[in-house]
FIKOLZA-1660 file (N, C-alpha, C; in steps of 0.1 Angstrom, whole numbers, plus 5000, padded with zeros to 4 digits):
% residues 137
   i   px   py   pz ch aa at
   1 3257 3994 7521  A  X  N
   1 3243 3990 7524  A  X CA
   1 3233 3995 7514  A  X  C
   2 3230 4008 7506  A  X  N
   2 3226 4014 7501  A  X CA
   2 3228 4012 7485  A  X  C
   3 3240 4001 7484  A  X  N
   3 3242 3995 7469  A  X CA
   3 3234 3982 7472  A  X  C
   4 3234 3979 7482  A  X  N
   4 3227 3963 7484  A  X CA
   4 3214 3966 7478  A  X  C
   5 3208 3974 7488  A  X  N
   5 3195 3976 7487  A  X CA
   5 3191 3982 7474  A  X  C
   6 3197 3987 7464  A  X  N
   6 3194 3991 7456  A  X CA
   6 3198 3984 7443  A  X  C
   7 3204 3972 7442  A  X  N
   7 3209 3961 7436  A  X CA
   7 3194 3952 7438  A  X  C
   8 3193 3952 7450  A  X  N
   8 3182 3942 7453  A  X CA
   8 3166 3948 7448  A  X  C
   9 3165 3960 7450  A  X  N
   9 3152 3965 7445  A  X CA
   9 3154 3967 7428  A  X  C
  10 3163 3967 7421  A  X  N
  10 3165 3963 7405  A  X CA
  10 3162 3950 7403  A  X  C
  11 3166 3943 7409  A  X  N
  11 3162 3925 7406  A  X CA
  11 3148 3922 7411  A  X  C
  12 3145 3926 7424  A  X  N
  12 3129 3925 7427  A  X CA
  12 3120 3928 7413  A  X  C
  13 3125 3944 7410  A  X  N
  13 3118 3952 7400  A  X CA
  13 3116 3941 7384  A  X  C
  14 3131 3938 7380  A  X  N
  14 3131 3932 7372  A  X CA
  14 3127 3918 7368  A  X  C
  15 3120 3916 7383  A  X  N
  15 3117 3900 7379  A  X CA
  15 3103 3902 7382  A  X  C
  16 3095 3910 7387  A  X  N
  16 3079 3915 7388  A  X CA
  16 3078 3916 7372  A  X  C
  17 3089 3926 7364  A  X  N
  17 3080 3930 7355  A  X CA
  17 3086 3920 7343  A  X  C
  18 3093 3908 7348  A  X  N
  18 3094 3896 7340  A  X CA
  18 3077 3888 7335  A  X  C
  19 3075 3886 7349  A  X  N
  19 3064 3883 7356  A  X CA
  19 3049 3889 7348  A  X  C
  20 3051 3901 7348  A  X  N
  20 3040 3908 7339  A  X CA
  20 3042 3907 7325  A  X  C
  21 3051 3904 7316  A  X  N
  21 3054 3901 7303  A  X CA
  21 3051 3893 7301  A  X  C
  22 3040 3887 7292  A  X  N
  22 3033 3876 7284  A  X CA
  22 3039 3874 7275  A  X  C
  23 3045 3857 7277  A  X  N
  23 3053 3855 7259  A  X CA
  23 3041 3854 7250  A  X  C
  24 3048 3860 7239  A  X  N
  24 3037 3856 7227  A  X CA
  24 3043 3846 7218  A  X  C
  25 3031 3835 7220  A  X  N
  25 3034 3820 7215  A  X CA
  25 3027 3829 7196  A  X  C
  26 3034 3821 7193  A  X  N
  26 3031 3821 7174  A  X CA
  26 3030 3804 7170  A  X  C
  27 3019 3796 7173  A  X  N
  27 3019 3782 7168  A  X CA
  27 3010 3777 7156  A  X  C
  28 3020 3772 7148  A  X  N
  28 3016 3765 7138  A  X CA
  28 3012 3752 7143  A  X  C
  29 2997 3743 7135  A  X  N
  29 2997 3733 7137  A  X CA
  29 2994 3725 7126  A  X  C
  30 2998 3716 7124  A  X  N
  30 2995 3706 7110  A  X CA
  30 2986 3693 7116  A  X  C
  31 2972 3691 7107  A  X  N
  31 2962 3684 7111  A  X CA
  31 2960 3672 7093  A  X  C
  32 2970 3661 7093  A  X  N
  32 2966 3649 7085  A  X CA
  32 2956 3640 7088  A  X  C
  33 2952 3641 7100  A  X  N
  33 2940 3628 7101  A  X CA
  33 2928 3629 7103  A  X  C
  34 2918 3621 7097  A  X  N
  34 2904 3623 7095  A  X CA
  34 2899 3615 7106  A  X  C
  35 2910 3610 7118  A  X  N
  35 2904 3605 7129  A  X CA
  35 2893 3616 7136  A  X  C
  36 2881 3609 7141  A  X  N
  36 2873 3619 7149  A  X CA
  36 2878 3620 7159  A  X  C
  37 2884 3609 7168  A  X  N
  37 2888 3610 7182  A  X CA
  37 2900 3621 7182  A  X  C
  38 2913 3625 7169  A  X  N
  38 2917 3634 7170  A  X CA
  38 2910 3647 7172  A  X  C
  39 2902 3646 7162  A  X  N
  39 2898 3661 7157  A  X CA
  39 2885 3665 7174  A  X  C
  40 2887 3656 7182  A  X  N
  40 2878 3663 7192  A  X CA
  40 2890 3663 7205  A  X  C
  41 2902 3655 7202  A  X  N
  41 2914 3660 7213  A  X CA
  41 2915 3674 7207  A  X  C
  42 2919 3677 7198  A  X  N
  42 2924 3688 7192  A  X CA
  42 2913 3701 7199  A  X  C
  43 2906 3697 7196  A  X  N
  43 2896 3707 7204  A  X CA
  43 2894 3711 7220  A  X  C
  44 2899 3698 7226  A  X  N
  44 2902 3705 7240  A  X CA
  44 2914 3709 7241  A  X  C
  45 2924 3706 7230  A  X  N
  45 2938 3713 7233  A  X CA
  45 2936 3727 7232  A  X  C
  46 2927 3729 7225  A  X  N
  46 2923 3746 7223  A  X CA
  46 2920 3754 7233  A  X  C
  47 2911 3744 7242  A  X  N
  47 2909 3747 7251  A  X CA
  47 2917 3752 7263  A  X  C
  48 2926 3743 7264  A  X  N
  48 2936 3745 7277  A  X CA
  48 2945 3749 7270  A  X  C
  49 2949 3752 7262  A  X  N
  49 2956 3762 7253  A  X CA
  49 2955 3778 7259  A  X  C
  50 2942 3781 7257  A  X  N
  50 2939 3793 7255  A  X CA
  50 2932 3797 7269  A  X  C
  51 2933 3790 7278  A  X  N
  51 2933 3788 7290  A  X CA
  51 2947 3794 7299  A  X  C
  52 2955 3790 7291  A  X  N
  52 2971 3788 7295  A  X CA
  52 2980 3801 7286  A  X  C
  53 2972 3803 7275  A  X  N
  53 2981 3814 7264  A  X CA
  53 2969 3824 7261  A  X  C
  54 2963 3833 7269  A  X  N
  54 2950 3837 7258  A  X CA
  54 2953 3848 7251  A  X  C
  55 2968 3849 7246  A  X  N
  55 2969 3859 7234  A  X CA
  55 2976 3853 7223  A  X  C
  56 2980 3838 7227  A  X  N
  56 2986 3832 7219  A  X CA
  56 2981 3832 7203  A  X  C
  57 2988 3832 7194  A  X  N
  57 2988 3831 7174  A  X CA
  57 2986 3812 7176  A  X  C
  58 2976 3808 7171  A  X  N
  58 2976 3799 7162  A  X CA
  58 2968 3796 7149  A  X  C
  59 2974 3789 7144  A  X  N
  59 2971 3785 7129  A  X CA
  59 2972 3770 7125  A  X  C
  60 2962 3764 7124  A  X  N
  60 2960 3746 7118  A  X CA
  60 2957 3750 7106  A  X  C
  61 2968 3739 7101  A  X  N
  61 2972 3739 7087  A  X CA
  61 2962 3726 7083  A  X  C
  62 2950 3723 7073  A  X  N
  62 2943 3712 7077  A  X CA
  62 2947 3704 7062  A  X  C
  63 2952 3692 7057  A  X  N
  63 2952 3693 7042  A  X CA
  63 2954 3674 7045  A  X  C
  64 2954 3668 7036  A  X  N
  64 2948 3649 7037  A  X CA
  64 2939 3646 7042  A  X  C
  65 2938 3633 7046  A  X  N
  65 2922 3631 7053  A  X CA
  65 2921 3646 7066  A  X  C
  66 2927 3650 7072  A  X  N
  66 2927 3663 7078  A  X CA
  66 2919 3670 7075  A  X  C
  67 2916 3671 7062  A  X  N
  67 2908 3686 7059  A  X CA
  67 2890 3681 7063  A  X  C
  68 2888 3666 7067  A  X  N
  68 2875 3665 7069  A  X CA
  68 2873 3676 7086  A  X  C
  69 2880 3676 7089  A  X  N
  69 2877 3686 7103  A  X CA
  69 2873 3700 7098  A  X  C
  70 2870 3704 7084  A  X  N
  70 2871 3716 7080  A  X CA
  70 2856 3714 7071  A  X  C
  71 2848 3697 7068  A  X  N
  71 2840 3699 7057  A  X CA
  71 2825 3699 7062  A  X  C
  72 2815 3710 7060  A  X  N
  72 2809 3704 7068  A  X CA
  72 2800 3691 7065  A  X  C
  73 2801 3684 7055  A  X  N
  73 2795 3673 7053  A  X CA
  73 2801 3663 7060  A  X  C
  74 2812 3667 7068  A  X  N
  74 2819 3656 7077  A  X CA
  74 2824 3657 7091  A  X  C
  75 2827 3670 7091  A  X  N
  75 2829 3675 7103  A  X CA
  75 2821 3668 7118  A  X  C
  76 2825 3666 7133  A  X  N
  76 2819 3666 7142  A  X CA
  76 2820 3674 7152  A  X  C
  77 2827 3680 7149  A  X  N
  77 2832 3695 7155  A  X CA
  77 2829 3712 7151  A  X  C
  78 2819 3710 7141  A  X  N
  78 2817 3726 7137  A  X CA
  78 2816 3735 7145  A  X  C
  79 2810 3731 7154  A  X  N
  79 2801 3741 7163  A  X CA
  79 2814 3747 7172  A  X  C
  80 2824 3735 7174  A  X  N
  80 2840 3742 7182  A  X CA
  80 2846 3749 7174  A  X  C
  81 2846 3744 7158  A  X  N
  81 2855 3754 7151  A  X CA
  81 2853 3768 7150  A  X  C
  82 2836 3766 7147  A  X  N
  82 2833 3782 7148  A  X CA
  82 2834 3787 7163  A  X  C
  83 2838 3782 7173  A  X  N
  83 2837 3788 7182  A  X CA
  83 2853 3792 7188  A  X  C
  84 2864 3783 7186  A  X  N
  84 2873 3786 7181  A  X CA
  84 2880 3799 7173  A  X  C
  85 2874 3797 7161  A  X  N
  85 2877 3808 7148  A  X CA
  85 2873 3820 7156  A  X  C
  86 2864 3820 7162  A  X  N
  86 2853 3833 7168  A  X CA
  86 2866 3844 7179  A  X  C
  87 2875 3830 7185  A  X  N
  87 2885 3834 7192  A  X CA
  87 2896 3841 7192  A  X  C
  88 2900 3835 7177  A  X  N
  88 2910 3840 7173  A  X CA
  88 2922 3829 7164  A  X  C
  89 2916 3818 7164  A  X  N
  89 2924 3799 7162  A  X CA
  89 2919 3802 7145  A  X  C
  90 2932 3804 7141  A  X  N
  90 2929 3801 7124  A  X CA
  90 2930 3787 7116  A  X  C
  91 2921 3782 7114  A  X  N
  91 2915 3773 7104  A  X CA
  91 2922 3777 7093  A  X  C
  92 2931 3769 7084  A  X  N
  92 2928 3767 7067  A  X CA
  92 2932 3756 7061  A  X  C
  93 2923 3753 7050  A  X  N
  93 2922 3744 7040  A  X CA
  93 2928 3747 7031  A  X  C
  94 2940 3736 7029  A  X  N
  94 2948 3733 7017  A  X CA
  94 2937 3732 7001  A  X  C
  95 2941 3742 6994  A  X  N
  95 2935 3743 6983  A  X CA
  95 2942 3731 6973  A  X  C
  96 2953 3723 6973  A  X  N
  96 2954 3716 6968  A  X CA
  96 2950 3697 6969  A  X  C
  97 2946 3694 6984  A  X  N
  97 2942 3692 6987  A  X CA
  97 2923 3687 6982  A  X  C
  98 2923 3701 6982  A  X  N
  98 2904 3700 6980  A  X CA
  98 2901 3696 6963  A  X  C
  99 2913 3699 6959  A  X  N
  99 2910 3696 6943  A  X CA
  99 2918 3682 6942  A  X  C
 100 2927 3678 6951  A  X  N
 100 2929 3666 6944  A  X CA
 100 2920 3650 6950  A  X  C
 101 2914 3654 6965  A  X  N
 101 2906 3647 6969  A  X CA
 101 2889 3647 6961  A  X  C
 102 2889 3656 6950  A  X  N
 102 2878 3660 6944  A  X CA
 102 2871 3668 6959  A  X  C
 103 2872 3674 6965  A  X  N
 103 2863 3681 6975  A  X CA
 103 2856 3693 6969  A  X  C
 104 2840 3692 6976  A  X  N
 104 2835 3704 6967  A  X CA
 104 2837 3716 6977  A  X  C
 105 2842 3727 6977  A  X  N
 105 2847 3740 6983  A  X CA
 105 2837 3743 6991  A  X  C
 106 2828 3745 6983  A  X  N
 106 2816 3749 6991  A  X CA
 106 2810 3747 7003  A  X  C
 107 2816 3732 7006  A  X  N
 107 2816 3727 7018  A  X CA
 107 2829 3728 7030  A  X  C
 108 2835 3737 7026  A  X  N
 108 2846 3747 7034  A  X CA
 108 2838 3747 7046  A  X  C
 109 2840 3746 7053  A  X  N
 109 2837 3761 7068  A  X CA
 109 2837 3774 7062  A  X  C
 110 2827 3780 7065  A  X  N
 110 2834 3797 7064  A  X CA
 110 2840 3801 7069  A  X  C
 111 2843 3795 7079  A  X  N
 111 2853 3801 7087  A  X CA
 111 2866 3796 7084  A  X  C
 112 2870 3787 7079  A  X  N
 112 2884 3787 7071  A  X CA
 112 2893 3791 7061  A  X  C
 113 2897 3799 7063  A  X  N
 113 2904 3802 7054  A  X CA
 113 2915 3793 7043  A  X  C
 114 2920 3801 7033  A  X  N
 114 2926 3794 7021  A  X CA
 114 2942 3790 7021  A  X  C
 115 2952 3781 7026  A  X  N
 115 2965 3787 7015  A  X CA
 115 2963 3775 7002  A  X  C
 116 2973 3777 6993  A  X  N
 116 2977 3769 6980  A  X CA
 116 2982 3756 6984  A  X  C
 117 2992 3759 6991  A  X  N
 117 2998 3743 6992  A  X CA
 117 3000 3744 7009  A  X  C
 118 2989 3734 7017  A  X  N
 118 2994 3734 7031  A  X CA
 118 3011 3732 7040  A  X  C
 119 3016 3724 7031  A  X  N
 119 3032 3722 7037  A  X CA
 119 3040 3736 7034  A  X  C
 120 3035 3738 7018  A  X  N
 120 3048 3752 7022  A  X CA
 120 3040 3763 7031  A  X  C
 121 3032 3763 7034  A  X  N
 121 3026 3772 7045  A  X CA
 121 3030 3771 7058  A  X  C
 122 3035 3759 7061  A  X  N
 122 3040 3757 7076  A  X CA
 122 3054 3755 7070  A  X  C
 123 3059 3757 7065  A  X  N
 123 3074 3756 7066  A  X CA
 123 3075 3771 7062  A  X  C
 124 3064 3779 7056  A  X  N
 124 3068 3797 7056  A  X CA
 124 3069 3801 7071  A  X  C
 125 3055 3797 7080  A  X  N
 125 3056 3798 7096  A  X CA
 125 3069 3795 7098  A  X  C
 126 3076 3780 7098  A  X  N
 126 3085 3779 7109  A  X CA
 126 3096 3790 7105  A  X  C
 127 3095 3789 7090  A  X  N
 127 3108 3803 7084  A  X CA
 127 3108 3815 7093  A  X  C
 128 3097 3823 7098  A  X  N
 128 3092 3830 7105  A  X CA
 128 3097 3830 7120  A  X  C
 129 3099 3817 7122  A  X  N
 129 3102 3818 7137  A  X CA
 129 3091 3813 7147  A  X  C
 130 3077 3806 7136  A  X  N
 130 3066 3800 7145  A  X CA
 130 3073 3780 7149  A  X  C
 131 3066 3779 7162  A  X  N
 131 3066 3766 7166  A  X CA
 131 3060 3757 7163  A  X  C
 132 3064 3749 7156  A  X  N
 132 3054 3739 7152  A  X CA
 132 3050 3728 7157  A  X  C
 133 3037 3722 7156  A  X  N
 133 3031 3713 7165  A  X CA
 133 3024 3706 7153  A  X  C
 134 3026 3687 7158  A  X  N
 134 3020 3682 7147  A  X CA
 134 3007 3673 7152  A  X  C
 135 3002 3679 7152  A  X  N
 135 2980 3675 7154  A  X CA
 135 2978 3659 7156  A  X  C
 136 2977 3653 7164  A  X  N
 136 2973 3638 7165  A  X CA
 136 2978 3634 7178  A  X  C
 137 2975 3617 7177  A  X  N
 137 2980 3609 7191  A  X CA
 137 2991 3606 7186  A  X  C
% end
């Protein structure tokens, strides 16, 4: 009786402190389209995201018509990115990208950050072991 009960209070134990262990999500996200109706889904996904994971790693990869969610001469969403970014949701603009669309930099977000080439950026994540998610309907 005394192995029962002490078999049983290990598994209780061990599934309480399953229970208390937050996975840590690591997500990559890749953003190609200059649709607005995406780029304002994408923003409540942030939402109930971070709702659902609030220690979760993510990172949008933004590069083709995508990178307009990052310009602000185009953007409709700044005010969520910066509020977003403020959170902890990393923004970056494909540098190759901004030079081949002729984009003037300047019109970055500051709040986004840089890589060189957006794809090998998310295929360095998935190398890593991040989950990838591809941004749209």
């Amino acid at each position: 009786m005394k192995k029962l009960l002490f078999l049983l209070a290990i598994l209780l134990g061990s599934a309480m402190y399953a229970q208390q262990t937050e996975r840590q999500h690591r997500i990559i996200m890749q953003l190609t389209s200059g649709d607005t109706l995406v780029h304002k889904n994408l923003m409540k996904q942030f939402k109930n995201m971070k709702e659902a994971a609030p220690t979760m790693q993510v990172e949008v990869v933004c590069h083709g018509p995508g990178m307009d969610l990052l310009m602000s001469d185009r953007s409709i969403v700044q005010a969520k990115v910066k509020e977003f970014a403020a959170q902890g949701i990393v923004f970056l603009a494909c540098d190759n990208t901004i030079r081949e669309r002729n984009l003037d930099p300047a019109k970055v977000l500051s709040e986004a950050g840089h890589v060189k080439a957006g794809i090998i950026h998310i295929v360095e994540r998935q190398e890593d072991g991040w989950s990838y998610i591809k941004a749209g309907f």
